[in-house]
C-alpha positions as CSV (number, residue, x, y, z in Angstrom):
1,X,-5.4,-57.0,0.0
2,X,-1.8,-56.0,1.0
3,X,0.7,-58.2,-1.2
4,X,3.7,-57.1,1.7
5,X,3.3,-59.9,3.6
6,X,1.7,-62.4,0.5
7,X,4.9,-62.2,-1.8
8,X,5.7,-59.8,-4.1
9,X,4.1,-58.7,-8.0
10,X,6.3,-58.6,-11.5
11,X,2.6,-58.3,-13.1
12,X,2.0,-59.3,-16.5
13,X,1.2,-56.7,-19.0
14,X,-2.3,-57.0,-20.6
15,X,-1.5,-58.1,-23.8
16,X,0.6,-61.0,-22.2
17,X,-2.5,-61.9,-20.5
18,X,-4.5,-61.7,-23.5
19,X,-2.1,-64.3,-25.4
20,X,-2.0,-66.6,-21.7
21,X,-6.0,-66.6,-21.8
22,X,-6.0,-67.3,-25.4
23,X,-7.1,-70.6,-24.8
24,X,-10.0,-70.0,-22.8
25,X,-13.3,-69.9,-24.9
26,X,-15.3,-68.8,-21.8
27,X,-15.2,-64.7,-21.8
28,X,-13.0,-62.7,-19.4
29,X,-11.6,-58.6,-19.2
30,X,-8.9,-56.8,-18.4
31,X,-10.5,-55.1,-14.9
32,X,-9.0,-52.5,-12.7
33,X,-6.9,-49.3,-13.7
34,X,-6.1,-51.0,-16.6
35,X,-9.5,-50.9,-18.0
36,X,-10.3,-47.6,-17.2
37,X,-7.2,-46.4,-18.9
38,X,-8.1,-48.6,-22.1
39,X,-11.3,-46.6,-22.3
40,X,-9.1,-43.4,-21.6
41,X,-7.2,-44.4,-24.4
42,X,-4.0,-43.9,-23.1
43,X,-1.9,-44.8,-19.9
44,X,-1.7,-41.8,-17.0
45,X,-0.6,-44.0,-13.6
46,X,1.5,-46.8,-12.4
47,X,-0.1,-50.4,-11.8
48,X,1.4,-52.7,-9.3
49,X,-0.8,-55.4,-10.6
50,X,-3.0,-56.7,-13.4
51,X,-6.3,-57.7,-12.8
52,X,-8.7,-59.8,-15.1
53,X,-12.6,-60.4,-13.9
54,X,-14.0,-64.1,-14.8
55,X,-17.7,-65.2,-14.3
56,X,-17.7,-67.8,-11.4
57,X,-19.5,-70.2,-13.4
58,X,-16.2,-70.5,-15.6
59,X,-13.3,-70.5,-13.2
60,X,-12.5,-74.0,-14.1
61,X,-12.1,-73.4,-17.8
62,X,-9.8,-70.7,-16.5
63,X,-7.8,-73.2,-14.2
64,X,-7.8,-76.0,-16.8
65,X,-6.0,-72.8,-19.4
66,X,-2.8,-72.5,-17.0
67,X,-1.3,-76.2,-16.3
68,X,1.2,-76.3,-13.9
69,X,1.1,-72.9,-12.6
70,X,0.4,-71.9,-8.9
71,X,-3.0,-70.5,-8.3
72,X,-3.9,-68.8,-4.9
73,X,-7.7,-68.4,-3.4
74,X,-7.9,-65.8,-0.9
75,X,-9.7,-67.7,1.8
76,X,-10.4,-65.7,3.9
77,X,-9.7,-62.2,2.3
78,X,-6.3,-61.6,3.1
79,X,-5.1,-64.7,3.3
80,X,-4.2,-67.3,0.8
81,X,-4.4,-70.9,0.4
82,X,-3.9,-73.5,-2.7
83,X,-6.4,-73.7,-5.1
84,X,-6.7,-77.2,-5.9
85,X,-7.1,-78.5,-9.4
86,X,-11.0,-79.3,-9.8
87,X,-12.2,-77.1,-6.6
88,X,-15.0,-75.3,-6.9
89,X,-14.5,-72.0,-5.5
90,X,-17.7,-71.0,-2.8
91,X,-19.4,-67.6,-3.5
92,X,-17.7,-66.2,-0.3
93,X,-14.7,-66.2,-2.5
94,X,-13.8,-63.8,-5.3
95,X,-9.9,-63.4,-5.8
96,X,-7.6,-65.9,-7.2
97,X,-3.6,-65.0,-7.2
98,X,-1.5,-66.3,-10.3
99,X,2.1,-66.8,-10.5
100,X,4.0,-69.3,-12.7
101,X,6.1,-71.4,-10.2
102,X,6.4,-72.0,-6.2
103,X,7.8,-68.7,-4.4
104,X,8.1,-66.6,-7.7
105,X,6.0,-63.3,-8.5
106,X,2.7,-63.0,-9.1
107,X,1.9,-62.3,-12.0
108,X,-1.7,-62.0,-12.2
109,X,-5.6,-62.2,-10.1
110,X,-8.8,-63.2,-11.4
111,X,-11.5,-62.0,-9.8
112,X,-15.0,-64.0,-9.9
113,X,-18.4,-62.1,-10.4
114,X,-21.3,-63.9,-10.9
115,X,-24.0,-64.6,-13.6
116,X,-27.5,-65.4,-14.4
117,X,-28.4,-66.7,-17.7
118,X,-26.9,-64.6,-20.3
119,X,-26.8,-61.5,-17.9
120,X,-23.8,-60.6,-15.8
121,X,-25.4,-59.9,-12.0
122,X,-22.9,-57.7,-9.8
123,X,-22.1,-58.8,-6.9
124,X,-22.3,-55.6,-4.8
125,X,-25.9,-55.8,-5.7
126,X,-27.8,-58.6,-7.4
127,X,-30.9,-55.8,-8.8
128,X,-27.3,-54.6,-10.8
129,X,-27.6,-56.4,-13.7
130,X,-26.3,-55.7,-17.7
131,X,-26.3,-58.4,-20.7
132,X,-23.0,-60.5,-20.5
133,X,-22.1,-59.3,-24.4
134,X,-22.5,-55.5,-23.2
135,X,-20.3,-55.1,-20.2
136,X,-17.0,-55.2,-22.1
137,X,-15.1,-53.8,-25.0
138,X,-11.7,-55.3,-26.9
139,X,-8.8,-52.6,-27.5
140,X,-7.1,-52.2,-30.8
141,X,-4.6,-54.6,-29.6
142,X,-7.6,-57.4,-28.9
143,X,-7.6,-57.4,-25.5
144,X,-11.3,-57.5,-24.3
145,X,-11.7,-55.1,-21.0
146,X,-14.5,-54.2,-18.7
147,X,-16.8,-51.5,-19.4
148,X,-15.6,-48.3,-17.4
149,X,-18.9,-47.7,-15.8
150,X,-18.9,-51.2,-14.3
151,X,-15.1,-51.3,-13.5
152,X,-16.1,-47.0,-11.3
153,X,-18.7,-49.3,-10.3
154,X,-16.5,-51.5,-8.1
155,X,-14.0,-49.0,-7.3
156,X,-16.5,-46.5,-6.1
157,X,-16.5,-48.7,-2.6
158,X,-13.5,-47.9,-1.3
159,X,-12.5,-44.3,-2.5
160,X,-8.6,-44.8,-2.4
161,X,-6.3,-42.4,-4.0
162,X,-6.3,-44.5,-7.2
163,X,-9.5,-44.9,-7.4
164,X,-10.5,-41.2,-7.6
165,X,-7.4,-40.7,-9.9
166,X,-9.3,-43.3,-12.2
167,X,-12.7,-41.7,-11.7
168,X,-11.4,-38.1,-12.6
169,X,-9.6,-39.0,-15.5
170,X,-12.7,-41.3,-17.4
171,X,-15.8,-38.9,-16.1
172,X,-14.9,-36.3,-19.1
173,X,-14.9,-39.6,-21.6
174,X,-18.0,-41.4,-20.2
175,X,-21.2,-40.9,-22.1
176,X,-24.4,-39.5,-21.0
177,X,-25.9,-43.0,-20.7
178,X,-22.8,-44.2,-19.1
179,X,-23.0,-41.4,-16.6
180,X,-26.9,-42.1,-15.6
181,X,-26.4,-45.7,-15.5
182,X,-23.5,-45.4,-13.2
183,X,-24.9,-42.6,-11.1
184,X,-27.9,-45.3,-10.8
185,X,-25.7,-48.1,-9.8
186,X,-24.3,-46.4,-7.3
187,X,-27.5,-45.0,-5.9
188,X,-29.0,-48.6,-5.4
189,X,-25.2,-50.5,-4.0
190,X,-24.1,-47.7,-1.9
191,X,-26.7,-44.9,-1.3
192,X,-25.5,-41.2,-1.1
193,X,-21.5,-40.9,-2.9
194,X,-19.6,-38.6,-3.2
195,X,-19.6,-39.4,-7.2
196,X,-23.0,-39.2,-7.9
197,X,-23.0,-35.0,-8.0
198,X,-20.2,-35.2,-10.0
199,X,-21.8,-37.8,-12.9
200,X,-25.1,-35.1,-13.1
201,X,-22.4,-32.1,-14.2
């Protein structure tokens, strides 16, 4: 989504977000570059925005964590419109923009995935499936972030620049079983990738 026409970003760092979210007892991560570069273990690009992934079934725990701040739904996909306080969010929607007050910066997006039980179910495919206690990881400075395989998972869609910058710089990291779950992932969401070769080196 293009933020030119949607306001501009002053994005939070993630441990900022880690002591706004303290609060919320339902789980949440650090998504995006930020996460791959967390499992990296050290930064190696710009970010012109912070992202942090939320099961659906606990959006309102998040919303009732940040009184009186402005929260965005993109409905449809690049638009926004207010997110009221109590609203249930349909399934259609996955991306919430944050910013403290009306016409300031963001400063933050949730994005919704969904959930079955205790197992985290991706939405690019429902057969993608992992254990909600084993798609994340906390960093030294305790801020829990999404597994890498899941986050290449996501960003394998689109292919932008960053995206392959994030892929080459975690495929030396990523474990065997990393590689052949994510190289499986792929296979059943997208079919033939460009990435899949590259995960069997």
């Amino acid at each position: 989504m293009s933020a030119h026409h949607l306001g501009r970003w002053e994005p939070l760092t993630p441990n900022e977000v880690r002591d706004l979210l303290a609060a919320v007892d339902s789980p949440w991560w650090i998504a995006g570059g930020y996460a791959i570069e967390f499992a990296v273990g050290e930064p190696f690009r710009e970010h012109g925005d912070v992202d942090v992934q939320l099961l659906r079934r606990d959006q309102l725990a998040a919303q009732d964590a940040l009184p009186g701040w402005e929260l965005w739904a993109a409905d449809p996909p690049g638009e926004l419109r207010p997110w009221e306080a109590g609203e249930v969010l349909s399934p259609e929607i996955h991306d919430i923009w944050c910013r403290e007050v009306p016409g300031g910066p963001w400063r933050f997006q949730f994005m919704l995935d969904e959930a079955e039980g205790d197992d985290w179910v991706s939405r690019r495919d429902p057969r993608i499936r992992r254990p909600i206690d084993g798609i994340g990881s906390v960093s030294a400075d305790g801020v829990p972030y999404l597994a890498a395989e899941i986050q290449l998972l996501y960003k394998a869609k689109g292919l932008r620049p960053k995206d392959e910058q994030d892929f080459a710089a975690m495929l030396p990291k990523l474990s065997p079983e990393q590689r052949a779950w994510l190289r499986e992932a792929i296979g059943v969401a997208y079919g033939e990738h460009p990435w899949s070769e590259r995960l069997e080196a």
